[in-house]
C-alpha positions as CSV (number, residue, x, y, z in Angstrom):
1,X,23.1,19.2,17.7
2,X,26.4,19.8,19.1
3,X,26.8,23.0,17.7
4,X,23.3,23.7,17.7
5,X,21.5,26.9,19.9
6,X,18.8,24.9,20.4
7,X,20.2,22.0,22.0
8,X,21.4,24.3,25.3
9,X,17.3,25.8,24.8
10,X,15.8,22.6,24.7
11,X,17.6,21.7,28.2
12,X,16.7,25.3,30.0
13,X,13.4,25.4,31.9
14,X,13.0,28.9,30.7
15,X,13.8,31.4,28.1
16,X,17.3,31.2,26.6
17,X,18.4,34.6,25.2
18,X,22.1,35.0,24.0
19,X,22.2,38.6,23.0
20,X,25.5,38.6,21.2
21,X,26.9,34.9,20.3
22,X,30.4,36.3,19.3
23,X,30.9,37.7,22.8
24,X,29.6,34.5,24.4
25,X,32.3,32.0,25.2
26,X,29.6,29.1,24.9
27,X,29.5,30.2,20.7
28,X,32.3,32.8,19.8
29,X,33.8,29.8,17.6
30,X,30.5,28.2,16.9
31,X,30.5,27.5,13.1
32,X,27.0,29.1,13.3
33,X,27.9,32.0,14.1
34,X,31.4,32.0,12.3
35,X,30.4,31.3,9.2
36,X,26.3,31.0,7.5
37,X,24.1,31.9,8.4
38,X,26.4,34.0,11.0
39,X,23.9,33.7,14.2
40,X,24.8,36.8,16.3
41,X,21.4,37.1,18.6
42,X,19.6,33.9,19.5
43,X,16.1,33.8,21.6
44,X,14.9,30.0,21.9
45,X,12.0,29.0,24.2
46,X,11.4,25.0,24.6
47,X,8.1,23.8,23.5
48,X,7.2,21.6,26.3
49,X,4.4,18.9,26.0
50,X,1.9,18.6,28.8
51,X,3.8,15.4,29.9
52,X,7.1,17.4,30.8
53,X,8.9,15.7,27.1
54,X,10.6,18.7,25.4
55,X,10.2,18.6,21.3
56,X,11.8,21.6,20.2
57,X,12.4,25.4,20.5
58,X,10.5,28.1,18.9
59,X,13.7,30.5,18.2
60,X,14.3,33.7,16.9
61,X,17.3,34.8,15.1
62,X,19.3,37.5,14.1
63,X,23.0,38.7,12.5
64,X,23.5,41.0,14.8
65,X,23.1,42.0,18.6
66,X,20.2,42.5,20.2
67,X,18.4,42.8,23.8
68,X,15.1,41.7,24.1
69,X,12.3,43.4,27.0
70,X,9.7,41.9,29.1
71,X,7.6,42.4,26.8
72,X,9.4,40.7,24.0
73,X,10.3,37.7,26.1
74,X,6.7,37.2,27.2
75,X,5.7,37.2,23.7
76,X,8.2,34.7,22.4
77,X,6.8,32.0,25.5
78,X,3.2,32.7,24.5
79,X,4.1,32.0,21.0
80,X,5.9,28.6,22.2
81,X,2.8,28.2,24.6
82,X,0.3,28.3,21.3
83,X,2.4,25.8,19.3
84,X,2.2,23.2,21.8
85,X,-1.4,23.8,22.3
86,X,-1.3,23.2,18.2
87,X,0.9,20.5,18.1
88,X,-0.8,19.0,21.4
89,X,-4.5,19.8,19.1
90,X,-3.2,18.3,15.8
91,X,-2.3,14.6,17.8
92,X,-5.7,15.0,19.2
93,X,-7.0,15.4,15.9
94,X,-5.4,12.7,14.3
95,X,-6.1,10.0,17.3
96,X,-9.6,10.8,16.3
97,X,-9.1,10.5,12.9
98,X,-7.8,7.4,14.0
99,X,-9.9,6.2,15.8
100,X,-13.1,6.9,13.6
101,X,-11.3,5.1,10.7
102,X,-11.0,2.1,13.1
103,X,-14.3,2.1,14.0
104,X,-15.8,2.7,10.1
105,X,-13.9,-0.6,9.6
106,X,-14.9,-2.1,12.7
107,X,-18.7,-1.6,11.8
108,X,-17.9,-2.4,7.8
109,X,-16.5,-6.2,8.9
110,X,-19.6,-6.3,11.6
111,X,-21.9,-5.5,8.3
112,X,-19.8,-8.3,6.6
113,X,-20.5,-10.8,8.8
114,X,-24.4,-9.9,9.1
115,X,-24.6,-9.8,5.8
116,X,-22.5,-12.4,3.8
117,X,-21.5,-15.8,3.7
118,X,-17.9,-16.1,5.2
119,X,-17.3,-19.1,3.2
120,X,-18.6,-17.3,-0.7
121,X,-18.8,-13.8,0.4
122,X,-22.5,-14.2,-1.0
123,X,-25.3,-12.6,0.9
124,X,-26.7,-14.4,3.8
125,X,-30.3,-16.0,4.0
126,X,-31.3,-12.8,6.1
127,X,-29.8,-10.6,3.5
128,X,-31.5,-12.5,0.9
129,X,-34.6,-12.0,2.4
130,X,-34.3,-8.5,3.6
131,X,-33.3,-7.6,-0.7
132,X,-36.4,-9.8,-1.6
133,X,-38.9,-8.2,0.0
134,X,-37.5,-5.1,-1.2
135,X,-37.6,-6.1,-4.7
136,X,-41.1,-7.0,-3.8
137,X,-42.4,-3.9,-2.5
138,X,-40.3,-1.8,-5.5
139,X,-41.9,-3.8,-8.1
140,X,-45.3,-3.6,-6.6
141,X,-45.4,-0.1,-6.4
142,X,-43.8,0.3,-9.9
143,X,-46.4,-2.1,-11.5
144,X,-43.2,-4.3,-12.4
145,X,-42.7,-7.9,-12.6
146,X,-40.2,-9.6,-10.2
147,X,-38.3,-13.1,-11.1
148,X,-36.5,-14.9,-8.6
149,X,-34.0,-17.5,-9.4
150,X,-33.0,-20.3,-6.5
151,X,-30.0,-22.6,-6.9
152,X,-29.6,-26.1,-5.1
153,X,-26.4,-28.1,-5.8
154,X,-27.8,-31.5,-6.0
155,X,-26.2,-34.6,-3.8
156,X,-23.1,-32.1,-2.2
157,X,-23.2,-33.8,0.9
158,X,-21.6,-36.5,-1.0
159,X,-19.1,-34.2,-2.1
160,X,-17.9,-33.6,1.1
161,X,-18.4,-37.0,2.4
162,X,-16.1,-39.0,-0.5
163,X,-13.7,-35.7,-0.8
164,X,-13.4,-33.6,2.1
165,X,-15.5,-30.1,3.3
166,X,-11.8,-28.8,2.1
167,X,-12.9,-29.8,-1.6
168,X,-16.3,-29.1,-0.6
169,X,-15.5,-25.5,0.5
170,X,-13.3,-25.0,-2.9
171,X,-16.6,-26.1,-5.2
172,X,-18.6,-23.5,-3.5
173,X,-16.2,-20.5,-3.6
174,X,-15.7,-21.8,-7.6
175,X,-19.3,-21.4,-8.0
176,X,-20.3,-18.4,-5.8
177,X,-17.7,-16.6,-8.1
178,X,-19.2,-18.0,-10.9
């Protein structure tokens, strides 16, 4: 950056034109304009964010000497006005992005937890119920039969009495994954 055009754009408030670096004292033994890609004409206007933080330049380069008009200089900090209003968009985008990603995984783990069994993972009595009476309706209006299995671990209070809900917790997550 020491060397660099755009580090003296980047600190002006304005427009920083030189029209002929190997004239200019600031860069006549710049190695940019020395040697490749032999800057001769540099235009740079800062691209400022609405907060006042200065991220760059939007430049324009050339090998040899030029002037640049109103007009040309007004187009160059419209240019630099547009990509900030881009860059300034894109973040915007992408903190929406975001934040709808946050929120799909927000409402997935609210789903989880109205659904399922935090212990198993399995779902829930309501759940249960709610896919039941599903089933029951589809088979109804299919002419299908329905079978409905129940499971009921015999004397597991004892299991966690003698051994520990610990142990007890461990037996259920073995079966529900069973």
């Amino acid at each position: 950056r020491a060397v660099s055009f755009c580090g003296h754009a980047i600190n002006s408030e304005d427009l920083f034109v030189v029209e002929d670096a190997r004239a200019d004292a600031r860069f006549a033994d710049n190695p940019l304009v020395l040697g490749e890609p032999r800057v001769c004409f540099y235009a740079g206007a800062p691209l400022t964010l609405g907060g006042g933080e200065v991220i760059g330049t939007l430049c324009a380069i050339d090998h040899v000497p030029r002037q640049l008009g109103a007009t040309e200089r007004s187009v160059l900090q419209v240019l630099a006005r547009h990509v900030v209003v881009e860059l300034e968009r894109r973040r915007q985008v992408d903190e929406l992005i975001a934040e709808m990603e946050h929120r799909r995984q927000a409402e997935h783990r609210y789903m989880q937890l109205a659904t399922r069994d935090p212990l198993t993972g399995l779902p829930n009595r309501a759940a249960l119920l709610d896919r039941l009476h599903q089933a029951v309706r589809t088979a109804a209006r299919r002419g299908d039969r329905l079978a409905f299995m129940f499971l009921d671990l015999d004397r597991f209070k004892l299991i966690n009495d003698s051994l520990g809900h610990a142990v007890g917790d461990e037996l259920l997550q073995a079966i529900a994954e069973r």
